[in-house]
N, C-alpha and C positions, 0 to 999 in steps of 0.2 A: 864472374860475369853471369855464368845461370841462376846462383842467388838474385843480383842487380833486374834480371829480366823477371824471376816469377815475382820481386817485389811489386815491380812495375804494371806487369801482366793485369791487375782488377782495374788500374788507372787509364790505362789504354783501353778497355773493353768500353768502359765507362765514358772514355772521351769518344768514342767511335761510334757507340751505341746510341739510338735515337730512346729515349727515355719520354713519356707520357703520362700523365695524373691521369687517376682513373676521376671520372665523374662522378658515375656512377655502375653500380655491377649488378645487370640482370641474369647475373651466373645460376641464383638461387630461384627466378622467381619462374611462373610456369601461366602460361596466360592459352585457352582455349579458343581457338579463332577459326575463321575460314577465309578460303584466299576465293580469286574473281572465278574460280571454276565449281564453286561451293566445296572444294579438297578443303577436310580439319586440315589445322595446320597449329601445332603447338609453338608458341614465340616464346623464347626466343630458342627452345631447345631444336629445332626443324634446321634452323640455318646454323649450329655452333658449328666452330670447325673453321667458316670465312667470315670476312670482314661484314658487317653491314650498314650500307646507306640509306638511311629510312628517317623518311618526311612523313608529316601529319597534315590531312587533307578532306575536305570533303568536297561531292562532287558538286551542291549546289551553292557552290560559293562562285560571289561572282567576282573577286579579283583574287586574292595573293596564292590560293592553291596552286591554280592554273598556273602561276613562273614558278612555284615548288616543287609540282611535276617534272615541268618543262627544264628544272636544274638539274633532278634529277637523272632525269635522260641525257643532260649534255654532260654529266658526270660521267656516266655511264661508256657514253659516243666516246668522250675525251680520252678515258680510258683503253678503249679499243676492246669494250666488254668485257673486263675480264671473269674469268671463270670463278676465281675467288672470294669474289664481289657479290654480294648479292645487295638486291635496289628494293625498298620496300615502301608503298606509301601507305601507312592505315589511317583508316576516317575517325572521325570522332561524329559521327552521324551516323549510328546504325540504323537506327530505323529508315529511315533514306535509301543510305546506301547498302544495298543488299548485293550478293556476289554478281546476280545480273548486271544491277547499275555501274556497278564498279568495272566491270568488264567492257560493260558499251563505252564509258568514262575513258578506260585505257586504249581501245582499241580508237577512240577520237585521236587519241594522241599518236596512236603507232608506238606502242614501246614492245620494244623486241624482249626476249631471252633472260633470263634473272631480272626479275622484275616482278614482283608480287603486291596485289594489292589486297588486304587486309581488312575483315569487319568482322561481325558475328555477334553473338547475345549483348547487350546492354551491359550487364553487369560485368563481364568479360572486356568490353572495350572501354570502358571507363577505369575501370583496375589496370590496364595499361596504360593510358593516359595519365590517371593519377602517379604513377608509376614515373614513366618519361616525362613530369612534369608538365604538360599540357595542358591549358586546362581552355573551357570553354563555354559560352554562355550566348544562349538564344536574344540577340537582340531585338529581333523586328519578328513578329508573331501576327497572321490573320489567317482567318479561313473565308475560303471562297463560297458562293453561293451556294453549289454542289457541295460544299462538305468539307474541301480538300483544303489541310491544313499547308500553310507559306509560313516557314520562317527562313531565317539566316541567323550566321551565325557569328560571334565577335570570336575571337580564339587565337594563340599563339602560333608565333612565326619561325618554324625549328626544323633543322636535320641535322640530325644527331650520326655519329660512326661509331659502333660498336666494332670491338675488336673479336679475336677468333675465340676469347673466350666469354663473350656477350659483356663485354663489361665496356659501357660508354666513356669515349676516348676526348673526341670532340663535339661539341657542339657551336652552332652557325646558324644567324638567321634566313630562313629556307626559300624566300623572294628574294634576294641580296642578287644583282647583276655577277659579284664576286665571286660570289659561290662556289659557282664550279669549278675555279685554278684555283682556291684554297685549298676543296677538299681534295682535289686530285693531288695537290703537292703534301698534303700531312701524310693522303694514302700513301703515298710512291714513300714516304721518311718511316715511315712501320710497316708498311710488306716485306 
């Protein structure tokens, strides 16, 4: 009978065990950033250790950011915050979004506690992007009278979950109504 059980013992693990393809794994890579309080913040090494929820946004767009936020927050809310969680949007508009903007941005929404919003050097947030596969492109370009340059931007629609060892688990389109009872229920099958 103890033979018959440890035969069995890896099949049960296996049947019980919630199991994931990795995506992709930011275990190795090291990207220089700062968060809305202008705090360096090294990604993904700063958050290893918990899970993370992290959308791609900037703040002068004028629709799908705004519900990729707003999922992340209801992610977040759904969850009842957890501590292990951490919520992340970074822009792909540095020059824009600067930790001020970003800050005003967050603080429109109200997002509480683990919650970080993301930018820093050009070169830095485009090697993440590239990275998380995002990519993006200025469609509509003028400048005003005074000088000041207007664009917008066309760009992918993503929130990605990396796990506790940075390595991307799932990914979901980041406006999707859906959203947030998917990710809340993959989170809840690998916590």
């Amino acid at each position: 009978m103890k033979k018959l059980i440890l035969l069995l013992l890896p099949f049960i693990i296996l049947a019980c065990g919630i199991r994931t393809d990795v995506i992709d794994d930011f275990g190795d890579a090291s990207f220089d950033l700062l968060n809305q309080d202008s705090v360096k913040v090294t990604f993904p090494d700063d958050f290893q250790g918990d899970f993370i929820v992290m959308g791609f946004i900037y703040t002068n767009c004028p629709d799908i950011c705004s519900l990729i936020t707003q999922n992340l927050m209801r992610i977040q809310k759904d969850m009842n915050y957890p501590e292990d969680v951490q919520f992340i949007a970074a822009t792909f508009d540095p020059v824009r979004d600067t930790p001020s903007a970003l800050k005003k941005y967050g603080n429109s929404f109200g997002v509480d506690e683990n919650f970080t919003f993301l930018t820093g050097d050009s070169t830095q947030v485009f090697a993440l992007m590239d990275s998380a596969g995002v990519r993006s492109q200025i469609s509509m370009s003028q400048t005003t009278e005074a000088g000041r340059k207007l664009y917008f931007i066309n760009h992918s629609d993503k929130i990605m979950v990396l796990d506790r060892q940075s390595r991307v688990i799932f990914e979901y389109g980041g406006s999707q109504k859906m959203i947030p009872s998917l990710v809340r229920e993959d989170l809840n099958k690998v916590r």
